[in-house]
Backbone as a ProteinNet text record, in pm:
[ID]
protein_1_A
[PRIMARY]
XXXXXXXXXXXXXXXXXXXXXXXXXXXXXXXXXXXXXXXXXXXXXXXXXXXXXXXXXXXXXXXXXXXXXXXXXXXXXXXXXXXXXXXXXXXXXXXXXXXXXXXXXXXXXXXXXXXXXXXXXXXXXXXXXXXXXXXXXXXXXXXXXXXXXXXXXXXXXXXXXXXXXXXXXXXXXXXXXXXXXXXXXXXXXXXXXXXXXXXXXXXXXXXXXXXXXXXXXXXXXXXXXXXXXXXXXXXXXXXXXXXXXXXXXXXXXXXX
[TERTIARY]
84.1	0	87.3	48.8	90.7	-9.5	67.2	-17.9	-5.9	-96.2	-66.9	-57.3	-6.6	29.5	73.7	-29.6	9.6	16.9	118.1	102.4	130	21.8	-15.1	2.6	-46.2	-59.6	-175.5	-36.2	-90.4	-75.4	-206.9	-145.5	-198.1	-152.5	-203	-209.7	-290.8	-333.1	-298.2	-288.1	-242.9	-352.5	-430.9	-562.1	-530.1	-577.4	-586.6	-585.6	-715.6	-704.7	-585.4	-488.1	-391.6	-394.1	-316.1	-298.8	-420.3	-443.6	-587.5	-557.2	-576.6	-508.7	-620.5	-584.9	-699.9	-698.4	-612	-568	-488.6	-544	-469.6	-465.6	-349.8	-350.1	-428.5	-389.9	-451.1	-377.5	-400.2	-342.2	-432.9	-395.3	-430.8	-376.2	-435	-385.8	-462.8	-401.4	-462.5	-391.6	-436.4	-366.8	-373.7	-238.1	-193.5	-358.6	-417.6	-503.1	-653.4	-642.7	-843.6	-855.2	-988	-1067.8	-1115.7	-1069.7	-1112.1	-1153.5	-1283.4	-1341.4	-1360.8	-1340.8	-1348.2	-1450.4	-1547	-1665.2	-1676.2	-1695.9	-1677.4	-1750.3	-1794.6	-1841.2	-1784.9	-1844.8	-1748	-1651.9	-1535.4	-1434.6	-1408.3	-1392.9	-1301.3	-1142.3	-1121.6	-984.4	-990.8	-1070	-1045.4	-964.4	-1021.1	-877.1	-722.8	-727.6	-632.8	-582.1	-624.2	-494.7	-485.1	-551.6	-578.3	-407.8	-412.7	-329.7	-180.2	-158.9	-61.1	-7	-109.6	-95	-51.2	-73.3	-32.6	126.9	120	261	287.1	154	96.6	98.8	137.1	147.3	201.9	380.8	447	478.5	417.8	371.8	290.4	344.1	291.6	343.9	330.6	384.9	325.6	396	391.4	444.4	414.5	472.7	380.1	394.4	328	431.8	369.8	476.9	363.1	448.2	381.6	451.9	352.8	443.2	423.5	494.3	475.9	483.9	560.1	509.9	605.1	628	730.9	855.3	829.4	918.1	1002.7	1089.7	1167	1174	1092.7	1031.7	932.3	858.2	686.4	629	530.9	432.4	402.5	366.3	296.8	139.7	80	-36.7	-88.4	-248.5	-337.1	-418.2	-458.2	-533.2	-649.2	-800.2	-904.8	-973.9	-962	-981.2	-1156.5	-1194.1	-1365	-1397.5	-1290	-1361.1	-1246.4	-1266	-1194.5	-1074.8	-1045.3	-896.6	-849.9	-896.3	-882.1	-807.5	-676.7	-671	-702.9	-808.4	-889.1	-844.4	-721.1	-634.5	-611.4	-600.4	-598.5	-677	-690.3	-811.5	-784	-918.6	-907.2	-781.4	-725.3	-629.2	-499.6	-512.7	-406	-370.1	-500.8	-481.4	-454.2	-487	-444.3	-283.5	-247.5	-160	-57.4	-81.9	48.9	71.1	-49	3.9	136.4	142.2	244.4	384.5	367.4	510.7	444.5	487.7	494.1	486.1	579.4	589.6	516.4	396.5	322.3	430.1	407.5	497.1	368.7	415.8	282	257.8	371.3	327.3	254.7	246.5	178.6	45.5	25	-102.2	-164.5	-110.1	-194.9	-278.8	-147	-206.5	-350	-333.7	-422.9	-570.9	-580.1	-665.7	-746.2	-679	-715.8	-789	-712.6	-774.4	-965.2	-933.2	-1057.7	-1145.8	-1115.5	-1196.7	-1307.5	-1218.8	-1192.4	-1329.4	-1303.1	-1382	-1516.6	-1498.9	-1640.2	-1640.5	-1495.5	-1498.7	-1418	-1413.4	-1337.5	-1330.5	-1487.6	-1515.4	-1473.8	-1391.4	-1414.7	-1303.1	-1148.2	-1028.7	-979.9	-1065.5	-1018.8	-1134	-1165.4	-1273.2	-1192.8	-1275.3	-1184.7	-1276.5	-1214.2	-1309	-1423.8	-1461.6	-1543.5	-1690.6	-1667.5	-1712.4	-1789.8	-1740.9	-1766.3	-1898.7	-1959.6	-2059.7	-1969.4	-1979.6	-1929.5	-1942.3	-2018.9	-1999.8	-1872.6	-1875.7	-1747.8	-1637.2	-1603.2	-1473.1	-1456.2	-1504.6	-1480.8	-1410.3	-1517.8	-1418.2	-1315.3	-1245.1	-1121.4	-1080	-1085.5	-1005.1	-938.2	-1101.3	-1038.2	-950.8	-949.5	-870.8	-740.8	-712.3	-574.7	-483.7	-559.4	-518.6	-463.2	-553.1	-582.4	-461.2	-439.8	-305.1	-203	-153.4	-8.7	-23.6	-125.3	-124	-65.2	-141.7	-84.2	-115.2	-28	-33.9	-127.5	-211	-235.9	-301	-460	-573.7	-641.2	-646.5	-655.5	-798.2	-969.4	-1020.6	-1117.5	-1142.8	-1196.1	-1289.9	-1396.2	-1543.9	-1534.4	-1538.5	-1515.7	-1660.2	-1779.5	-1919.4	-1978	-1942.1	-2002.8	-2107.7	-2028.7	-2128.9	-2163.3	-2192.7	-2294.2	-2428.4	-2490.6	-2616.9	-2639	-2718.4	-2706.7	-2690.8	-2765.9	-2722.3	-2602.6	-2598.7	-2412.4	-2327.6	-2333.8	-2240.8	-2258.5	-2392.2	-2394.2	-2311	-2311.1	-2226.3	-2061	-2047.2	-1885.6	-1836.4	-1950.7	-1951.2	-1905.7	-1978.1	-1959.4	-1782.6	-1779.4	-1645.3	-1523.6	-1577.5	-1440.4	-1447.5	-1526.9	-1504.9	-1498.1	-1517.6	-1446.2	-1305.8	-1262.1	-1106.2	-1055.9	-1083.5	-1029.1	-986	-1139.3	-1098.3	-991.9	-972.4	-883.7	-765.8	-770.9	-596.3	-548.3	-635.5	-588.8	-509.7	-548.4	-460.9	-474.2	-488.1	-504.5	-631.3	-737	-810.5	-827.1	-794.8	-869	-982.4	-1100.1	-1210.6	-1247.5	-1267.3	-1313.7	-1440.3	-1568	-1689.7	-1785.7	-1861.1	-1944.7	-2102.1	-2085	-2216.1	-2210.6	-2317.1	-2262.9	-2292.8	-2379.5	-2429.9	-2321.6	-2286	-2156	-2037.4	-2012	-1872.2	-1946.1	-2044.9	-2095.1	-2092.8	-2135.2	-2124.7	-2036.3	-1925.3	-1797.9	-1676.6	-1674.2	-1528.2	-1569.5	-1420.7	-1399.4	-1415	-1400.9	-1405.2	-1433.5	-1490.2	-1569.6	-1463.5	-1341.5	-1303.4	-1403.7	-1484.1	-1516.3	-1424.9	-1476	-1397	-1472.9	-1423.7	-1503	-1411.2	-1480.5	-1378.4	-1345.3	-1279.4	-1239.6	-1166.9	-1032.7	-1030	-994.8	-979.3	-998.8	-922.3	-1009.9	-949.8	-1020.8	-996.2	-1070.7	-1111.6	-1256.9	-1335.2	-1376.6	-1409	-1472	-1396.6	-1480.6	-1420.1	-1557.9	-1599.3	-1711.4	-1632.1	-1644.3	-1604.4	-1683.2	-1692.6	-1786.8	-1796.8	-1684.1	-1660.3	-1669.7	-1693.6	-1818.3	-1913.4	-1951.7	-2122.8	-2184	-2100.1	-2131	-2062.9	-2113.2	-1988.7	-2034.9	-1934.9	-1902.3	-1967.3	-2055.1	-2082.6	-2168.4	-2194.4	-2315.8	-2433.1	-2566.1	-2690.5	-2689.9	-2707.5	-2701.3	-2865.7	-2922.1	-3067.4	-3087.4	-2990.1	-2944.5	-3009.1	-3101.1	-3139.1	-3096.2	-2936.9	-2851.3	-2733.8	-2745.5	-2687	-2744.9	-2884.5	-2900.4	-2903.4	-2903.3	-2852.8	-2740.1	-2636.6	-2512.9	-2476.3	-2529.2	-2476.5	-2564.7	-2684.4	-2739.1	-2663.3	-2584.6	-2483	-2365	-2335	-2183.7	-2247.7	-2345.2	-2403.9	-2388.2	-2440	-2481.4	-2356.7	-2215	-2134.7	-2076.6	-2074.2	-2048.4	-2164.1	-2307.8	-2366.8	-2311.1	-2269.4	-2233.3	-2114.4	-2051	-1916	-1954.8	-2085	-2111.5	-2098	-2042.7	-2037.3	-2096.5	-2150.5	-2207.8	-2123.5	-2085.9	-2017.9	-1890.8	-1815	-1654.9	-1643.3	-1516.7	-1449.8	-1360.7	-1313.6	-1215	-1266	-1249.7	-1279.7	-1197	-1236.6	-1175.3	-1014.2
-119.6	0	124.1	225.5	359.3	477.9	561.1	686.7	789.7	918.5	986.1	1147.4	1233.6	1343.8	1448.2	1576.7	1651.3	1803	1890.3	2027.5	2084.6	2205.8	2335.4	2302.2	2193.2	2131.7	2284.8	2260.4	2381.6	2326.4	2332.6	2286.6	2406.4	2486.5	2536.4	2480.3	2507.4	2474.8	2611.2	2596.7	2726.3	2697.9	2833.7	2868.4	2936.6	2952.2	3063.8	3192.8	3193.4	3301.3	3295.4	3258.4	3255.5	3162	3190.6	3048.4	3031.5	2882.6	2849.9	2769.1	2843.6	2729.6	2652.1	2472.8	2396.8	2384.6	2349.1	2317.6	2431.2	2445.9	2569.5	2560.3	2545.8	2496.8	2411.3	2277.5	2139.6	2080.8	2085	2030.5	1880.7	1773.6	1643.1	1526.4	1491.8	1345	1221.7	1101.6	1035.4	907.2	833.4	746.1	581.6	570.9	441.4	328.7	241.8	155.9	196.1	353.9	426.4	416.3	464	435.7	609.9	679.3	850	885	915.9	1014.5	1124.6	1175.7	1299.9	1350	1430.9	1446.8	1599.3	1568.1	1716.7	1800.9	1873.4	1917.4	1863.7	1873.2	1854.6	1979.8	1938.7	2079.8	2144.8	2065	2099	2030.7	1945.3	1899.8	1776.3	1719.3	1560.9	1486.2	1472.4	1362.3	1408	1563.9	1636.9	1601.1	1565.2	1580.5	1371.4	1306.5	1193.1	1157.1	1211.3	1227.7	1272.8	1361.6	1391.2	1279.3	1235.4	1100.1	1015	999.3	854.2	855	1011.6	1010	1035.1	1064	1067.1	1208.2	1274.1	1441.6	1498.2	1516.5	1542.2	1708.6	1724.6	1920.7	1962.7	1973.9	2088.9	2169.1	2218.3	2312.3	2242.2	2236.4	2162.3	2073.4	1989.8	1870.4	1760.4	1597.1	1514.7	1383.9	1313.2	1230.6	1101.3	1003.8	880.6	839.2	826.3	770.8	624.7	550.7	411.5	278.5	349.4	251.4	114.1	65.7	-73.8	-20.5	59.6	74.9	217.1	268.7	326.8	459.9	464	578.8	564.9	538.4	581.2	413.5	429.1	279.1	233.7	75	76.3	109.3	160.9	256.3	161.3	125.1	89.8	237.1	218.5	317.5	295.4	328.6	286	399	396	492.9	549.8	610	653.3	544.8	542.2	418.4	318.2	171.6	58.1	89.1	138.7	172.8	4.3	-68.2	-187.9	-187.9	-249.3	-270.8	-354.8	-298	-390.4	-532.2	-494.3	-546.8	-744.4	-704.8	-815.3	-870.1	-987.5	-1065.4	-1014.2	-1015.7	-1034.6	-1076.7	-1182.6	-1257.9	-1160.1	-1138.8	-1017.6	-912.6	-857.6	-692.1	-700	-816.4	-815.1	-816.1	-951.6	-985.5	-890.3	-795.3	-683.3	-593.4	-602.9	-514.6	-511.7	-670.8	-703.9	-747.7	-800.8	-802.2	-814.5	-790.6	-775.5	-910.3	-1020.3	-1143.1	-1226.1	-1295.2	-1396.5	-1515.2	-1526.4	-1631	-1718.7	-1831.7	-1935.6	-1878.9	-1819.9	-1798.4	-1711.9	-1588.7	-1488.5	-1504.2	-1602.6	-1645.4	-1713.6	-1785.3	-1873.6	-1709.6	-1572.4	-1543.2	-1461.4	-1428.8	-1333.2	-1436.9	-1614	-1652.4	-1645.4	-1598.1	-1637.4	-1499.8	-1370.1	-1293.9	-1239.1	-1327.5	-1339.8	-1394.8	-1525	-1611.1	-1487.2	-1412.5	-1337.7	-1213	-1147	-1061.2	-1132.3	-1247.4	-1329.3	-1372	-1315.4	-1353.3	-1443.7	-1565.1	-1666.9	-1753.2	-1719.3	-1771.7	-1696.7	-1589.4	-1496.4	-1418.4	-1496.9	-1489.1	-1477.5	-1550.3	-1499.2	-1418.5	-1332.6	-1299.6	-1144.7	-1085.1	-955.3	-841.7	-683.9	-590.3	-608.2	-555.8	-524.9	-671.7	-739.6	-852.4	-858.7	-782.8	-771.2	-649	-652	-573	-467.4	-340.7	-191.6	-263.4	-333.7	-353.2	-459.6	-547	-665.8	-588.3	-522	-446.1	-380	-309.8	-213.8	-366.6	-525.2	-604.5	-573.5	-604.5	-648.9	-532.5	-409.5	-305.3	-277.2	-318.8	-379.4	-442.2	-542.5	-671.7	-654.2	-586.4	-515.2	-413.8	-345.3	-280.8	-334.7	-454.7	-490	-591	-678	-758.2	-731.9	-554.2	-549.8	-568.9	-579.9	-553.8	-427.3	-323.2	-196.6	-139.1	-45.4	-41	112.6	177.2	282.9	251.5	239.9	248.6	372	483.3	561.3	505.2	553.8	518.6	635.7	624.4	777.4	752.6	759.5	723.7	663.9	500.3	424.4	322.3	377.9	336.6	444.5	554.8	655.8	604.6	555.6	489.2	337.1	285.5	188.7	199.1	107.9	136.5	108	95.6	131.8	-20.8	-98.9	-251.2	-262.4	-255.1	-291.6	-272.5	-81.2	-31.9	-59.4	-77	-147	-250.4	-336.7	-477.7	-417.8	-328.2	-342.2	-237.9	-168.5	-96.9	-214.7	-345.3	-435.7	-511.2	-536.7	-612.8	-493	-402.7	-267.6	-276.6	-315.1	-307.3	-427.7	-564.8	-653.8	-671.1	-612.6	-646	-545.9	-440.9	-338.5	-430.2	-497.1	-540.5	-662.1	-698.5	-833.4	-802.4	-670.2	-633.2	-542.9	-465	-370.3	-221.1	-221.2	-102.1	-4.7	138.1	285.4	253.9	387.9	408.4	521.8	593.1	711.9	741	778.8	748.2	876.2	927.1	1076.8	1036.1	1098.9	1095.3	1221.3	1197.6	1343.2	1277.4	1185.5	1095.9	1132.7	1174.5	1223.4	1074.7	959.9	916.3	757.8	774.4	681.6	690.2	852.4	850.4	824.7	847.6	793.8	672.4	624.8	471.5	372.3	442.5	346.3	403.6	544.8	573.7	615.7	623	635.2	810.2	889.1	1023.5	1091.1	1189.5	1267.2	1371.9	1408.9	1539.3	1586	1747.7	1831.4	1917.6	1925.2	1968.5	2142	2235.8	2339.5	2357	2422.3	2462.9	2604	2665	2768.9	2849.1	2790.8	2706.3	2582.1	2450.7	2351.9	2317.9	2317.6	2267.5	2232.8	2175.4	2108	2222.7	2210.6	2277	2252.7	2136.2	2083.4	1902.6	1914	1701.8	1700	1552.3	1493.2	1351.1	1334.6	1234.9	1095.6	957.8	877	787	707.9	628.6	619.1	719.3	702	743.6	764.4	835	704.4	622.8	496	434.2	322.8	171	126	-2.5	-109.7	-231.2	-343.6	-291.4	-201	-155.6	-47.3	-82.3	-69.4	-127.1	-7.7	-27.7	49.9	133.9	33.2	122.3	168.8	187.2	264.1	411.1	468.3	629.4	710	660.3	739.3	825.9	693.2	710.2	817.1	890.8	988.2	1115.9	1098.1	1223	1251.3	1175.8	1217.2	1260.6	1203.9	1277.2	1398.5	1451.7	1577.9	1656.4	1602.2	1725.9	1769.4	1633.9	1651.8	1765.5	1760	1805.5	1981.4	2033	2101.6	2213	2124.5	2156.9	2230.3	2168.6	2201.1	2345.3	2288	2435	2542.4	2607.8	2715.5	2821.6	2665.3	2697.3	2676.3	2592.1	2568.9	2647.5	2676.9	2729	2697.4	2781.2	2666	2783.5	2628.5	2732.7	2700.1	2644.7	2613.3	2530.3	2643.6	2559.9	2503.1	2404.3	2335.7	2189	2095.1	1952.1	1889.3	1765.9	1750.7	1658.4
0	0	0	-70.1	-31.9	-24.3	28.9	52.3	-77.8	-99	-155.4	-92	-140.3	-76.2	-210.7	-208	-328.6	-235.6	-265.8	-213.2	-277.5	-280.6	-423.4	-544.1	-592.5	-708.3	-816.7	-859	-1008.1	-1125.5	-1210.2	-1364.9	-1435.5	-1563.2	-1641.7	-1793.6	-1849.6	-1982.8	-2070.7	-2203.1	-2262.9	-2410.4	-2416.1	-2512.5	-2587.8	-2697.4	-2790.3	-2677.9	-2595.7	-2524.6	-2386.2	-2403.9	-2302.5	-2220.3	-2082.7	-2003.2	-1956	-1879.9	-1812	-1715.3	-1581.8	-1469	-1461.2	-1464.6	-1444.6	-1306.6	-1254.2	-1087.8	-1024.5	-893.3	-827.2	-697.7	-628.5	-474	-413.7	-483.4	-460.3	-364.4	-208	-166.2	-78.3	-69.6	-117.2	-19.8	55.6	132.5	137.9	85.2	90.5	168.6	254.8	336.6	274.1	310.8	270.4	331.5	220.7	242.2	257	260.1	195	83.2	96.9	-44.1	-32.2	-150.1	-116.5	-244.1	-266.7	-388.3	-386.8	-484.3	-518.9	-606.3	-573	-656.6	-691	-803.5	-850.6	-1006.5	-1075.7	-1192.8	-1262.6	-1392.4	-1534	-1578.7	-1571.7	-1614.5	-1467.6	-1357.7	-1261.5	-1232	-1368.1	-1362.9	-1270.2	-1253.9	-1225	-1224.9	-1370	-1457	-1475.7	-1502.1	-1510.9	-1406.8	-1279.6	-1134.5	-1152.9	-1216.1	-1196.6	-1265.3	-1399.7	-1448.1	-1432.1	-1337.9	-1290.7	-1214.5	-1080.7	-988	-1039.2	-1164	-1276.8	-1318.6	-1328.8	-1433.1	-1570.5	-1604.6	-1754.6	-1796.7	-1719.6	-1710.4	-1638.3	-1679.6	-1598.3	-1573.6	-1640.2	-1690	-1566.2	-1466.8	-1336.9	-1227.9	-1183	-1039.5	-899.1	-813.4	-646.6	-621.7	-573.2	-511.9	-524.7	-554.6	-586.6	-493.7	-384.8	-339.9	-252.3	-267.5	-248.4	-97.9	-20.9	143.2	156.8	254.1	293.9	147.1	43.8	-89.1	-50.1	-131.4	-137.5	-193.7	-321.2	-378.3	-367.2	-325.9	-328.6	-393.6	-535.3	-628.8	-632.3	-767.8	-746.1	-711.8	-672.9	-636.4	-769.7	-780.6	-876.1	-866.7	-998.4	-950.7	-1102.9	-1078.6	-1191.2	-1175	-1344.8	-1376.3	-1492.1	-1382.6	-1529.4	-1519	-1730.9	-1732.1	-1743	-1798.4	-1789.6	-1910.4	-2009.1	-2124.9	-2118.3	-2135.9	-2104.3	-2211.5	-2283.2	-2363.3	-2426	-2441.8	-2479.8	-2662.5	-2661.8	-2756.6	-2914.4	-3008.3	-3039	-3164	-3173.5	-3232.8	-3155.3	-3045	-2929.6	-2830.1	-2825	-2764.7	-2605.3	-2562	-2404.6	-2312.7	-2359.3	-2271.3	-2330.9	-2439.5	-2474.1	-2416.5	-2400.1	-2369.6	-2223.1	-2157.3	-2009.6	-1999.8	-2058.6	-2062.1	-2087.1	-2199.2	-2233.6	-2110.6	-2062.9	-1922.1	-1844.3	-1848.3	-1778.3	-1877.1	-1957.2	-2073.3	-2220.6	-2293.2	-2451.9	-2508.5	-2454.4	-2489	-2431.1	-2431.1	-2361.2	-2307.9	-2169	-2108.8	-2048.9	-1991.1	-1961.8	-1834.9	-1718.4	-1542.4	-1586.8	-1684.4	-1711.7	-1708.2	-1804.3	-1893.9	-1760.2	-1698.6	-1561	-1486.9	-1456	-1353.2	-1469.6	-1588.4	-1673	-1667.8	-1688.1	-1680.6	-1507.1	-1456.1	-1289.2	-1217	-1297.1	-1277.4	-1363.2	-1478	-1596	-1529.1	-1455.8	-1327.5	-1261.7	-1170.2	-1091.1	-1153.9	-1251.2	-1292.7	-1406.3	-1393.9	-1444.5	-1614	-1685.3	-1830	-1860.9	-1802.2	-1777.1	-1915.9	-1961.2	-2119.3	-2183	-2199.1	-2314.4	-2310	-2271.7	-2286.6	-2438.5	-2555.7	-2716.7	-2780.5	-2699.1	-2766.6	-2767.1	-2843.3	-2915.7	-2925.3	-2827.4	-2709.8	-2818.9	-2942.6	-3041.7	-3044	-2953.2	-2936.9	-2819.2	-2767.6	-2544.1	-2594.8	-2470.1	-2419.4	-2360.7	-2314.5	-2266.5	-2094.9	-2063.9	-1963.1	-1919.8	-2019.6	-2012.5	-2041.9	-2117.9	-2196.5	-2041.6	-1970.6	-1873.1	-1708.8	-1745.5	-1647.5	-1692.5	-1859.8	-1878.9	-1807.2	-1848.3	-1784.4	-1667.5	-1597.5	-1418.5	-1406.9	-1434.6	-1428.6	-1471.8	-1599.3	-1665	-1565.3	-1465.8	-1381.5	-1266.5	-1225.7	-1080.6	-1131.4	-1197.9	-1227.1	-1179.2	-1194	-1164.3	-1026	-936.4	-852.8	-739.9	-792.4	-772.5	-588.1	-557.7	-478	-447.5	-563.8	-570.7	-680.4	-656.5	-774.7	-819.8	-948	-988.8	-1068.1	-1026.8	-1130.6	-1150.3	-1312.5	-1376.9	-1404.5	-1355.5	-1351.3	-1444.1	-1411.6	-1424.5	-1500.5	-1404.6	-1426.3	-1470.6	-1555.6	-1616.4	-1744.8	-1833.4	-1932.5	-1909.6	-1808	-1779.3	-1740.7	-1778.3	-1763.3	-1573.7	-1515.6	-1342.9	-1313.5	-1362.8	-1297.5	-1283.1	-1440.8	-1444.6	-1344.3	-1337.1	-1285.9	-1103.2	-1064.6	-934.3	-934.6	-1039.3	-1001.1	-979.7	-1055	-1103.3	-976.9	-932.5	-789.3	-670.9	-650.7	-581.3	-602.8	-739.2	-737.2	-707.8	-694.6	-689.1	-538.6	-447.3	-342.7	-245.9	-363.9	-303.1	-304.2	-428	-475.6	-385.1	-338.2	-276.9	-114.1	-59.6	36.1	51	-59.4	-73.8	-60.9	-164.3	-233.5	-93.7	-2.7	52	2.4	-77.2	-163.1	-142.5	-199.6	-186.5	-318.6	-328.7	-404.6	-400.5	-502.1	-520.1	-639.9	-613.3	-740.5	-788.1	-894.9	-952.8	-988.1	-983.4	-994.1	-1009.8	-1067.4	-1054.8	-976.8	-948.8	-906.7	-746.5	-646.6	-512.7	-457.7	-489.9	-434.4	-452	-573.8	-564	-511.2	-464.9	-375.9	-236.7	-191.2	-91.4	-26.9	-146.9	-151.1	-76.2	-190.5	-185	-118.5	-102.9	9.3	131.3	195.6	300.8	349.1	271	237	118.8	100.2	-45.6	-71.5	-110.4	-110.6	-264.2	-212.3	-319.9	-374.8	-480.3	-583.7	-682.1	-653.6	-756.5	-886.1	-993.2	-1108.6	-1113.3	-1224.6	-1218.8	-1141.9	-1056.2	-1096	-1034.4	-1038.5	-988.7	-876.9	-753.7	-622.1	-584.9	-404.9	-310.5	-196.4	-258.8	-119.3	-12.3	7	88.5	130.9	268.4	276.6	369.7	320.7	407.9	447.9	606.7	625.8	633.5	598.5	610.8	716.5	721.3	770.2	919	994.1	1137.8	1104.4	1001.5	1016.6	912.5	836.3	727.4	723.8	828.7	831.9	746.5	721.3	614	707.9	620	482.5	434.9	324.6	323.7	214	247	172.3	80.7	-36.6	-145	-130.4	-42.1	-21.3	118.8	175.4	287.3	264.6	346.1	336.4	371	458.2	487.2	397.4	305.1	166.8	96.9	74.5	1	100.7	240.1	302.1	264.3	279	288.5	165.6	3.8	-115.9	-118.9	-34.3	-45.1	4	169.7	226	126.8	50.9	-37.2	-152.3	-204.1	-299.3	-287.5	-135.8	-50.6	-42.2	-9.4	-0.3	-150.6	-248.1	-385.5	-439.8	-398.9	-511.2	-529.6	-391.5	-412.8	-473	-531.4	-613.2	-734.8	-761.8	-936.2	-1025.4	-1179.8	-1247	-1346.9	-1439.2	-1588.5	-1692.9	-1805	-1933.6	-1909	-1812.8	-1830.3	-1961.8	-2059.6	-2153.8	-2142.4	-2019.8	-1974.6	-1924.8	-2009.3	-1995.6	-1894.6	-1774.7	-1719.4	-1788.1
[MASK]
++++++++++++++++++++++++++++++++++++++++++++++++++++++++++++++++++++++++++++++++++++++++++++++++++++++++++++++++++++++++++++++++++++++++++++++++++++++++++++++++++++++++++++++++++++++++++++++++++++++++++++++++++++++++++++++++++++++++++++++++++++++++++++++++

């Protein structure tokens, strides 16, 4: 497991009409082995800071640092993204598999079928994404992530384009694997009632530009496990909600 830790995290973007800070004194803790969402508008830089956390954007101002990891520099960190990114070139057992090396080896292939087990497409290891349902393409994704066995899970609304069953289910296996793996989670969402749900803490988020306003804490006011028809559950995304209006903006030309 590791922690995360960001101070005055600044990014700017550069427009026709000049610079555009997406992020601006983001400062950010997240503890080795929570589960912490972040809920926030569209075009408050979400993904943008999701991105930084990853490594995928090494273009910013502050500090970005990982505590308690294994490794010495950065943790290993999975990352899913809002659409399963599946390469369609390569079957299921493929696109897992490259995760971890380029060359298919057999220990590989044992652990890629075990995790397929694991996320329920156990049949459908040669089957190829263009073939899968949006809801299956989004297991492989899981599963592509959850392999390296990371010590720091990054996911980008993840159940955005599922239909609600679905994404209830894939809500459930994210928080069994979480309890198995023990890992870090951090989740970006614009849903109040799914960061509710599933973390341990809500940090809000306003745009214009993009920081953390607010924190709702859960985890004494909503133990584990939690009934998805819990009525406590829609208080608490009304307070998170509550907390945000008054920063809403409409009309940002800045995508997260």
């Amino acid at each position: 497991m590791a922690g995360i830790r960001c101070l005055g995290l600044r990014k700017v973007f550069s427009s026709s009409r000049g610079p555009k800070a997406v992020l601006e004194g983001v400062n950010l803790e997240v503890k080795s082995g929570e589960f912490v969402a972040i809920l926030g508008p569209s075009g408050c830089g979400k993904t943008t800071l999701l991105n930084i956390l990853s490594g995928l954007d090494p273009d910013y101002s502050g500090q970005v640092s990982f505590t308690d990891s294994r490794s010495p520099t950065r943790p290993t960190i999975g990352y899913v993204f809002q659409e399963p990114r599946l390469l369609p070139w390569m079957t299921v057992r493929q696109n897992i598999h490259f995760a971890l090396e380029a060359t298919p080896s057999p220990k590989v292939g044992a652990r890629v079928q075990s995790w397929l087990r694991r996320v329920g497409l156990a049949d459908y290891y040669d089957y190829y994404p263009n073939q899968l349902s949006t809801g299956m393409q989004h297991r492989v994704a899981l599963a592509r992530a959850l392999i390296l066995d990371p010590e720091v899970m990054l996911l980008d609304e993840p159940f955005s384009s599922l239909d609600e069953i679905t994404a209830m289910s894939m809500r459930e296996e994210v928080l069994e694997l979480w309890k198995e793996q023990q890992g870090t989670v951090l989740l970006v969402t614009h849903n109040p009632l799914e960061a509710v749900y599933l973390a341990d803490r809500v940090l809000v988020m306003a745009a214009n530009p993009g920081r953390i306003i607010a924190e709702l804490e859960l985890t004494g006011r909503l133990p584990r496990p939690r009934d998805p028809e819990d009525r406590r559950l829609w208080e608490l995304s009304r307070e998170a909600v509550r907390l945000l209006s008054p920063h809403l903006r409409l009309g940002s030309a800045v995508s997260d």
